[in-house]
C-alpha positions as CSV (number, residue, x, y, z in Angstrom):
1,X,132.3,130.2,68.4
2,X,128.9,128.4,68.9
3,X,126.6,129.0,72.2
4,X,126.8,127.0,74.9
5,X,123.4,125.7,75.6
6,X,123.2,127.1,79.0
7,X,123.9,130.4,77.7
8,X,121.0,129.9,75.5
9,X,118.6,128.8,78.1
10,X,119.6,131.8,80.4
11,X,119.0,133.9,77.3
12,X,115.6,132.3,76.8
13,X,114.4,132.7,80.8
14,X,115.5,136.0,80.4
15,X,113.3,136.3,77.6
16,X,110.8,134.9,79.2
17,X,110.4,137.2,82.1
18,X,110.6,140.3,80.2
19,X,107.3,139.0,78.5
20,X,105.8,138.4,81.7
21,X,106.9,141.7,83.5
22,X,106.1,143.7,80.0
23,X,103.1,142.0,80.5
24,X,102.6,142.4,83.8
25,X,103.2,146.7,83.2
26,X,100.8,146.5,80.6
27,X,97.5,145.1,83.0
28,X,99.0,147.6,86.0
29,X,99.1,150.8,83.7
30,X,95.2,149.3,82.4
31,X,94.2,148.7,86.5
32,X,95.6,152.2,87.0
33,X,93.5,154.0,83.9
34,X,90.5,151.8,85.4
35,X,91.0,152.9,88.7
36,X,91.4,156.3,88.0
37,X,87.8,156.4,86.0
38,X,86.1,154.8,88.6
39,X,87.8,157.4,91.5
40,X,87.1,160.5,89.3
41,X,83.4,158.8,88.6
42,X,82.8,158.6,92.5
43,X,84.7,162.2,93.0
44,X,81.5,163.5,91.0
45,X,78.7,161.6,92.6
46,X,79.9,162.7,95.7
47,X,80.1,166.1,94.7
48,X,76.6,165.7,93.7
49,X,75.8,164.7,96.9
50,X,77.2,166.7,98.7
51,X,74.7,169.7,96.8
52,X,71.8,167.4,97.5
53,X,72.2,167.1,101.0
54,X,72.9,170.8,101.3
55,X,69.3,171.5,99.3
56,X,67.8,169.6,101.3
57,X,69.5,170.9,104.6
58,X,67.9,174.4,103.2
59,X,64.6,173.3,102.5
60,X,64.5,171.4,105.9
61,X,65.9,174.6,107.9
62,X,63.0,176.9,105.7
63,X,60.0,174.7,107.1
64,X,61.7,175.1,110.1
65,X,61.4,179.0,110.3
66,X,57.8,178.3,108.5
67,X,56.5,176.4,111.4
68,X,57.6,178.2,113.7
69,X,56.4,181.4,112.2
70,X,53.0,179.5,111.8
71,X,52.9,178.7,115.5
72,X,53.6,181.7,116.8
73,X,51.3,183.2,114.8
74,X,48.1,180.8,116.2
């Protein structure tokens, strides 16, 4: 029994927007690799930071106790 055109052109649609959905898992799952880089990138830098800013917090807080030693010593 041949197909009816409109059964072919449902087949064909539905074709059609399984391409675009496949397509459309493939650039979510490549956005979601991406965005995972960039968050595990900025998880480090801040990391980072966060052991700069506490050096520095030290170093700040030594002068601190240096001057004041200095000035109560003069």
């Amino acid at each position: 029994m041949p197909e009816s055109p409109n059964l072919v052109n449902e087949f064909a649609e539905i074709s059609g927007r399984l391409d675009r959905l496949i397509e459309l898992v493939h650039r979510l799952s490549e956005e979601n690799r991406s965005l995972r880089a960039s968050q595990e990138q900025l998880s480090v830098e801040r990391s980072n930071l966060l052991a700069k800013n506490e050096q520095a917090r030290s170093r700040v807080e030594a002068m601190i106790v240096r001057l004041r030693s200095l000035e109560s010593n003069a």
